[in-house]
N, C-alpha and C positions, 0 to 999 in steps of 0.2 A: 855123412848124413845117416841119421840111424834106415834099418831097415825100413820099408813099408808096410808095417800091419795093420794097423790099426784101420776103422772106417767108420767116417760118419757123413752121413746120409741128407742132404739139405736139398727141401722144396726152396723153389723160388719164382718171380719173375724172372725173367734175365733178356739185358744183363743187372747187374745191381751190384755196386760198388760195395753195400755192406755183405756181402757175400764173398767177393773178392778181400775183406780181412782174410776170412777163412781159410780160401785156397792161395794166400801169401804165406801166412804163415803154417801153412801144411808143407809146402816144398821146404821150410827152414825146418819143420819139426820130424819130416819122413812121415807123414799121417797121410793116409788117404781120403780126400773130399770127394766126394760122389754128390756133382748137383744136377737136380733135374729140374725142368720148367719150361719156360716158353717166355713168349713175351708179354709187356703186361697186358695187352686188351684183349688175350687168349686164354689169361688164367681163369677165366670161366667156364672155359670148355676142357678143364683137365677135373680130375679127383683129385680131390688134398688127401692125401693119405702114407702112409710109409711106403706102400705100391702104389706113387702116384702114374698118373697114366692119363691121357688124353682120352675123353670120349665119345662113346659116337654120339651123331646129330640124335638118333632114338633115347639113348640114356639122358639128355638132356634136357630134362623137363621139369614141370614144377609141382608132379606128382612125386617125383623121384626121391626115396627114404633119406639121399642128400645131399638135397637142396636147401639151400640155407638161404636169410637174405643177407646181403653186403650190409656190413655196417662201417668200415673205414677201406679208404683209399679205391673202393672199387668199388663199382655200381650193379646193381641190378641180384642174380640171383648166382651164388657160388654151391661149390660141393664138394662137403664135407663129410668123411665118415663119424662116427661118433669115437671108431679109436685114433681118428685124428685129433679130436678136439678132444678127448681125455688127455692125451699125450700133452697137447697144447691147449690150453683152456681160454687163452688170449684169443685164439683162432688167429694169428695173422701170417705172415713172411716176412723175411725166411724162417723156414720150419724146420729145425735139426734136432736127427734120431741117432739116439744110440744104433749099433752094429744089430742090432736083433730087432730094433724098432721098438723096446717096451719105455724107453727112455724119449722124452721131447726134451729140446731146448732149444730157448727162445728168446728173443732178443740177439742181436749181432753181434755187440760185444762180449756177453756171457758163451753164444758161438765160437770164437775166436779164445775165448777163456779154454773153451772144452777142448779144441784142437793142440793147445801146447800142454794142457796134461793130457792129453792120446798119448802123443811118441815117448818113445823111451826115453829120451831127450830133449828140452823144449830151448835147446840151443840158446840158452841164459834169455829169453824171449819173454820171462816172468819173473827176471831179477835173482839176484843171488839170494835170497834170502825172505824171509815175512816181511818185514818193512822194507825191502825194494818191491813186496808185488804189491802190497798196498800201498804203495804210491804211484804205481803204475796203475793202479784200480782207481783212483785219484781223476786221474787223468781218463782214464778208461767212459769213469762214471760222466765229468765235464761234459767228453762228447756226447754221451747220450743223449744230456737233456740238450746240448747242440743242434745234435740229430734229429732230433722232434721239431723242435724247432724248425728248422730247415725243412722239415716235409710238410707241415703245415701251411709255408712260406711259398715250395715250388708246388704244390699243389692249388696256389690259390693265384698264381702268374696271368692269366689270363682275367682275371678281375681284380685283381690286387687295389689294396685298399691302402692311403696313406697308414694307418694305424699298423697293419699286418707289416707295411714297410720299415717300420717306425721300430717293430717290435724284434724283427728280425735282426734290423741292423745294431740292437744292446744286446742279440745272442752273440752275434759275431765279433762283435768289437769288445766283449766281454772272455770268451775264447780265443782268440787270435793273441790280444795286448798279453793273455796269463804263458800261451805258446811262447810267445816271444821273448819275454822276461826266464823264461823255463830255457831259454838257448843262448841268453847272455853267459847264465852258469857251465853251463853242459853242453857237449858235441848233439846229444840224442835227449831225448823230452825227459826222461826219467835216470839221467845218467848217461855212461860213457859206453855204452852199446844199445843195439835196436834192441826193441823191447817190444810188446803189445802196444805198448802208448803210441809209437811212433806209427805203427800200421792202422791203430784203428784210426785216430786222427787225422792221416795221408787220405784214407778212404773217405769219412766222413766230410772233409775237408774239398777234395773234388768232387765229392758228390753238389756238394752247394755250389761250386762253381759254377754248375752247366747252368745256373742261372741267368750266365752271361747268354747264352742262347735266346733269352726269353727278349734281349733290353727293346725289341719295337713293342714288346706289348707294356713293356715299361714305362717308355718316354709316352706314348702315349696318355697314361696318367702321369708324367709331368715329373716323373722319378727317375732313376736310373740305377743299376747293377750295385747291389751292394759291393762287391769282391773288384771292382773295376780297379782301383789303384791298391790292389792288396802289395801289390808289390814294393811298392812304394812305402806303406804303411809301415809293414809288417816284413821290411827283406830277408831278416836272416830265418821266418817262417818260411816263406816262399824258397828262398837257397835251400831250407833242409826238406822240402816237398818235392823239388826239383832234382838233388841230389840221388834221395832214396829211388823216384821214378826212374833212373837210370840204371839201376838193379833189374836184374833181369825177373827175378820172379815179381816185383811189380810192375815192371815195362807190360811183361805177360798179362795181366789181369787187370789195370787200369788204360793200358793203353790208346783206350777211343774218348776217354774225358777229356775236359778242357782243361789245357794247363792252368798252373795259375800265371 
């Protein structure tokens, strides 16, 4: 493993799966992830910042230069420096800075992008070559829009709507069937060793699972878990989700989600 120099810097809730691509593929790259946060109904009482920091009951207020209003995934009033939100103009989470903090980057995968160019080595983690990482970017991008999907989806579990149901289950059954076609050919998503595809996809992929958590508020409207017979479906997706969780630097940093 190359040495450890390298560092980068991520706010977050936690835990949160798309944060653990990160510090997965940092133990493979020798990169050091530094994350900080709390959990999610506390990221209001912290400062979003490169020194982020919890604050006191005083600092917290709706005079304060910043205080911002929530506009996604959290409610009420959050706080922002404004060289937070230079850095990151999305303003969301996780929020990752270069080593000196004049650098944001945003989004999880693009995250995960920046950790295997850190290390001196990205342990073939981005493919041998331009056409192995754009294909791995391929798959990279898939989950994304997956990922949206799915937070839309578990963010709306408690009132869940046939349609949001409806819509969720062509994200996954659109992603899952391309997985599993992609494992007919190949040991790993993008060819014959782990790559980014495989980590961000494992992460984004148990992230949707914890769905299964939700099924009384489910069956309630008369639905049920989309991922419930994933297994079934999609086995040799589930085998290589299962496989790679038995590595230890994944065991490490997913280990409280629901299998599939």
């Amino acid at each position: 493993m190359a040495d450890r120099k390298s560092v980068l810097r991520v706010l977050s809730y936690l835990p949160n799966p798309r944060v653990a691509k990160a510090q997965i593929a940092a133990e493979y790259c020798g990169v050091v992830v530094e994350v900080v946060g709390t959990e999610p109904a506390k990221m209001n009482e912290w400062l979003w910042d490169f020194d982020a920091r919890e604050l006191t009951a005083d600092e917290r207020t709706e005079e304060s230069p910043f205080a911002r209003k929530s506009k996604r995934g959290f409610a009420g009033t959050l706080y922002k420096t404004d060289a937070f939100l230079e850095a990151h103009p999305m303003g969301t989470v996780p929020a990752a800075f270069s080593p000196d903090g004049s650098i944001g980057i945003f989004e999880s995968n693009s995250i995960l992008r920046a950790v295997a160019r850190a290390g001196e080595s990205d342990h073939g983690l981005y493919g041998r070559g331009g056409y192995d990482a754009s294909r791995i970017d391929s798959f990279l991008d898939a989950c994304l829009v997956f990922a949206r999907e799915a937070q839309v989806y578990l963010l709306a579990l408690k009132k869940m709507t046939p349609a949001t149901h409806e819509r969720m289950a062509g994200a996954y059954e659109f992603l899952f069937a391309g997985v599993e076609r992609a494992l007919e050919r190949d040991e790993y998503l993008a060819g014959d060793q782990l790559s980014l595809a495989d980590i961000g996809f494992v992460c984004d992929a148990l992230q949707f699972m914890r769905e299964r958590r939700a099924g009384e508020y489910l069956s309630q409207k008369g639905l049920e878990p989309i991922s419930a017979d994933t297994a079934v479906d999609f086995p040799r997706t589930v085998r290589h989700i299962e496989s790679l969780c038995e590595r230890e630097p994944f065991r490490r940093h997913l280990g409280g989600l629901v299998k599939p």
